[in-house]
C-alpha positions in Angstrom: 8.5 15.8 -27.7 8.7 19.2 -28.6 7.7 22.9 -27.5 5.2 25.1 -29.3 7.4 26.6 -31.2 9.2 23.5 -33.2 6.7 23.5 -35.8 4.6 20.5 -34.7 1.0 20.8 -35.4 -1.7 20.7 -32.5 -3.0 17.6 -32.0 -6.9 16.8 -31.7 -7.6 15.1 -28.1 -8.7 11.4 -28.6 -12.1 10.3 -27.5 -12.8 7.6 -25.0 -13.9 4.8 -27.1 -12.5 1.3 -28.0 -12.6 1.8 -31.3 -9.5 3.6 -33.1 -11.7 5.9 -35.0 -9.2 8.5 -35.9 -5.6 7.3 -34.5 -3.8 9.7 -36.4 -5.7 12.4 -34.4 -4.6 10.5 -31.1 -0.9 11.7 -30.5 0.3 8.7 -29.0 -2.2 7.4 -26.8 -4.8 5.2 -27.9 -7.5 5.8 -25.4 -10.2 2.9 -24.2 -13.5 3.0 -22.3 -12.7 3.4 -18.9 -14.8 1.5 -16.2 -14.8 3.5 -13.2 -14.0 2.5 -9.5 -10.7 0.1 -9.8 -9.7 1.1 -6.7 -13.2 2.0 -5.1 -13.4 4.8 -2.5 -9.3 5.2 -2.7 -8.2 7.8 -4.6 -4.2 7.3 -5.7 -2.6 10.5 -6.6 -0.8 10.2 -10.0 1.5 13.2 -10.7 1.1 13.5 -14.8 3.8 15.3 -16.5 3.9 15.9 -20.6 4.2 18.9 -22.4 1.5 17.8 -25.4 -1.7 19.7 -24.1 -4.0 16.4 -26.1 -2.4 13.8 -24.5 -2.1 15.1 -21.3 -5.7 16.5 -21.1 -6.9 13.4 -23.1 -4.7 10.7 -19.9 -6.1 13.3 -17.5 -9.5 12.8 -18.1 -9.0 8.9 -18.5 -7.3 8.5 -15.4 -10.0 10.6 -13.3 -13.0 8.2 -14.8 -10.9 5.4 -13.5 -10.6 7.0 -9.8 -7.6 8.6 -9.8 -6.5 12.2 -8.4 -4.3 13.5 -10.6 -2.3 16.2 -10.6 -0.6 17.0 -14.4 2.1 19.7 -15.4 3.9 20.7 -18.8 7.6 20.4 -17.8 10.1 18.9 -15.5 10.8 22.0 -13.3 6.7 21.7 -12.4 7.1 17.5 -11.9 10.0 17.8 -9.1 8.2 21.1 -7.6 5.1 18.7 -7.3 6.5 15.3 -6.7 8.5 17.1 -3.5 5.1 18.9 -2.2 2.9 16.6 -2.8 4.2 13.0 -2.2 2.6 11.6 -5.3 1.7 7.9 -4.9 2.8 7.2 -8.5 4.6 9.3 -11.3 3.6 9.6 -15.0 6.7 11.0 -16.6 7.1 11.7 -20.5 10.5 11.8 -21.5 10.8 14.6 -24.1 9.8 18.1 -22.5 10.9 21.3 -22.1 13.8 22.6 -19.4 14.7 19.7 -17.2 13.5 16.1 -19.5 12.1 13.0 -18.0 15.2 11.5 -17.7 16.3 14.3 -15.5 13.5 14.4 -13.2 13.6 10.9 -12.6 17.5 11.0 -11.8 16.7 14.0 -9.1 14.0 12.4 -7.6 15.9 9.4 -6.8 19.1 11.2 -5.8 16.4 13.0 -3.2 15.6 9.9 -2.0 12.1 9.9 -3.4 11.2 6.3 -4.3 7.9 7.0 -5.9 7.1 4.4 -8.5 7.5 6.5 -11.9 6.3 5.2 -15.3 8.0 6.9 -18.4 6.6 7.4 -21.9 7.8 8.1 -24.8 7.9 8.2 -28.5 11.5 6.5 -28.7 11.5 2.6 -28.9 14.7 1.5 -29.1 16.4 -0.2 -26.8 19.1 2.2 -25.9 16.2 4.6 -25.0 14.4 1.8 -22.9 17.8 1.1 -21.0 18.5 4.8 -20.4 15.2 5.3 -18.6 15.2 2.4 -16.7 19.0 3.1 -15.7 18.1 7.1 -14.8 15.5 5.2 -12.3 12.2 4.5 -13.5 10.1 1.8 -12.3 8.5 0.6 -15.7 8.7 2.4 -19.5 5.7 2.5 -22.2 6.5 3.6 -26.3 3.9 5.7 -27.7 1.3 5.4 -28.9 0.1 2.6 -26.2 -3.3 1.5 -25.4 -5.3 2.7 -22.5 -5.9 -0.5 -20.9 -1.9 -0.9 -20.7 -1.1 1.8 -19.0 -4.0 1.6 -16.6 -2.5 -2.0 -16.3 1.2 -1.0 -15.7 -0.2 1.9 -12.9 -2.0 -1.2 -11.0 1.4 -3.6 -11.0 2.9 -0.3 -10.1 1.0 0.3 -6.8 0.3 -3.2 -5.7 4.4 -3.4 -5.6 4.4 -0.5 -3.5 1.9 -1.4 -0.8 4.1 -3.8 0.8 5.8 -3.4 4.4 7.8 -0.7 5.0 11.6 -1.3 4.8 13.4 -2.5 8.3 16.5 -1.2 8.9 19.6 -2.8 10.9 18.1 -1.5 14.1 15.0 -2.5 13.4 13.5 0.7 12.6 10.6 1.0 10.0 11.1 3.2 7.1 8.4 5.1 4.6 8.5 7.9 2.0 11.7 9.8 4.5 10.2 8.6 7.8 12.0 6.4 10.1 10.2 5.3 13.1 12.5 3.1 15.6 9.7 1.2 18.1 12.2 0.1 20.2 13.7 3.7 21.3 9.6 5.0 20.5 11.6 7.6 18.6 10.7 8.8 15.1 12.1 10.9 12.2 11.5 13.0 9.5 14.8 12.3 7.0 17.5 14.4 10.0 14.6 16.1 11.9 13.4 14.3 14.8 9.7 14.7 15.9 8.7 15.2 19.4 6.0 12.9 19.6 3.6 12.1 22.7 2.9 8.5 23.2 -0.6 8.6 21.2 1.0 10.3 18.6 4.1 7.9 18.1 1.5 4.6 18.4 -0.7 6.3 15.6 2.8 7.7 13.6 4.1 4.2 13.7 0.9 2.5 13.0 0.6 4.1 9.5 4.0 3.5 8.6 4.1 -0.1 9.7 1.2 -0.4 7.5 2.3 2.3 4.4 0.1 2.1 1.3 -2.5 0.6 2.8 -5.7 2.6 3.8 -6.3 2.1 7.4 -9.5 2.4 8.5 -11.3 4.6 11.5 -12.2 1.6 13.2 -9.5 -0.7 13.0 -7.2 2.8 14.2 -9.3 3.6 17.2 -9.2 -0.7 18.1 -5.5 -0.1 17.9 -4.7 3.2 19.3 -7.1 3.2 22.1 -8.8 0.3 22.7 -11.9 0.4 21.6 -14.2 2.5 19.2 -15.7 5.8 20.1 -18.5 5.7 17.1 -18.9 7.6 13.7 -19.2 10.8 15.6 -15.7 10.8 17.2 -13.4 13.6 16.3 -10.5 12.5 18.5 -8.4 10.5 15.4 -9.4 13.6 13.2 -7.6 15.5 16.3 -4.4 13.4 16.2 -4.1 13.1 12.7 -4.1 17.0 12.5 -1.3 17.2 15.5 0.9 14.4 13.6 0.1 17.0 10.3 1.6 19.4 11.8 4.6 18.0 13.0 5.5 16.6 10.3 5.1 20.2 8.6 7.0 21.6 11.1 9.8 19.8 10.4 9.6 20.0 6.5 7.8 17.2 6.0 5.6 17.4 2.9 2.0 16.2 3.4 2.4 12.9 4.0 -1.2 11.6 5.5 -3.8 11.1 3.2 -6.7 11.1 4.2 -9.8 9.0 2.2 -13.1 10.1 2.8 -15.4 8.1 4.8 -12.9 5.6 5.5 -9.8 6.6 6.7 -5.8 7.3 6.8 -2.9 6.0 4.8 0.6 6.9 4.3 2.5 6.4 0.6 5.5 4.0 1.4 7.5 6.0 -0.8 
């Protein structure tokens, strides 16, 4: 996909309607009705990265009716600068842009360490092209133009992979998105930085990663944690969460907590 100034002509943004009305107007994504609340109160963060302004404003727009936060750029150098700050739960990466190209990202992400779940599109469909992505790292590939329903589709298999337990290492230590907690020492780390934790602080730490991608809620934290549940009122988790935040900043952590309103924490597993 090309820049502004390689003659292409601007494209019209497609609607959101079932019906193709006008797919030549629809550069590449064929865009369906979008019923809202997949994921109910959740809101996954999808980093959105292609340098055509009417399909990524057109994707953006879809992907918010459906729940989503998204997040959406024009070029590699923005996609790594976000996925590293941001700790995206899952990555929508078009493989012709500007500067640094898909396939780059993805091969810098993974060489960071970064195991986000990343979805490449593109306009090539042959199978060298389809190999090349998947080799460079990605998760799952989609040729333009696609339906909506797809993709929405392929972004669901994508995350219910991801919310599985978090990997265990030799020494039994738990592992999510550059954390290692080891339960048995009660020692944790973010990638070589160790965190000075107090003992509430490592139960809650090591709760969230035991559990990554799944949203844990106030209740079932304070059952765990503490022993029993101090009401709706409570700030005290809000209190930990923040010290853990912190932390975790401190040692270059980027944020890694998220928190969903009116219901409670999670952690990405990567």
């Amino acid at each position: 996909m090309g820049g502004p100034g390689q003659g292409r002509r601007p494209a019209t943004p497609c609607r959101l309607t079932r019906r193709l009305t006008n797919s030549k107007n629809c550069v590449g994504v064929r865009t369906g009705s979008a019923a809202v609340g997949h994921h109910g109160e959740v809101s996954f963060r999808v980093l959105l990265a292609d340098d055509d302004r009417a399909i990524r404003e057109s994707l953006e727009r879809a992907l918010e009716l459906e729940g989503y936060a998204v997040t959406s750029v024009i070029d590699g150098v923005q996609a790594l600068s976000v996925a590293r700050r941001d700790a995206p739960d899952v990555v929508v990466l078009d493989v012709m842009m500007p500067g640094v190209d898909g396939l780059g990202v993805c091969r810098v992400l993974r060489a960071d360490g970064i195991r986000t779940p990343i979805l490449m599109l593109t306009a090539r469909v042959e199978l060298t092209a389809r190999v090349a992505g998947l080799d460079a790292g990605a998760d799952d590939y989609l040729a333009k133009p696609f339906e909506l329903d797809e993709l929405l589709a392929r972004l669901r298999a994508l995350l219910r992979r991801t919310r599985t337990e978090p990997i265990e290492d030799d020494d039994g230590a738990l592992q999510a998105n550059g954390l290692r907690v080891d339960p048995g020492s009660r020692r944790a780390w973010w990638q070589d930085s160790e965190l000075e934790l107090t003992k509430t602080e490592f139960d809650l730490l090591e709760m969230l990663v035991r559990n990554a991608g799944i949203v844990l809620g106030h209740g079932t934290i304070y059952d765990q944690i503490w022993g029993y549940d101090f009401g709706p009122d409570s700030k005290n988790l809000a209190v930990y969460i923040s010290y853990l935040r912190r932390k975790l900043e401190s040692a270059g952590a980027p944020a890694l907590i998220r928190t969903v309103r009116g219901v409670g924490y999670s952690i990405s597993p990567g």
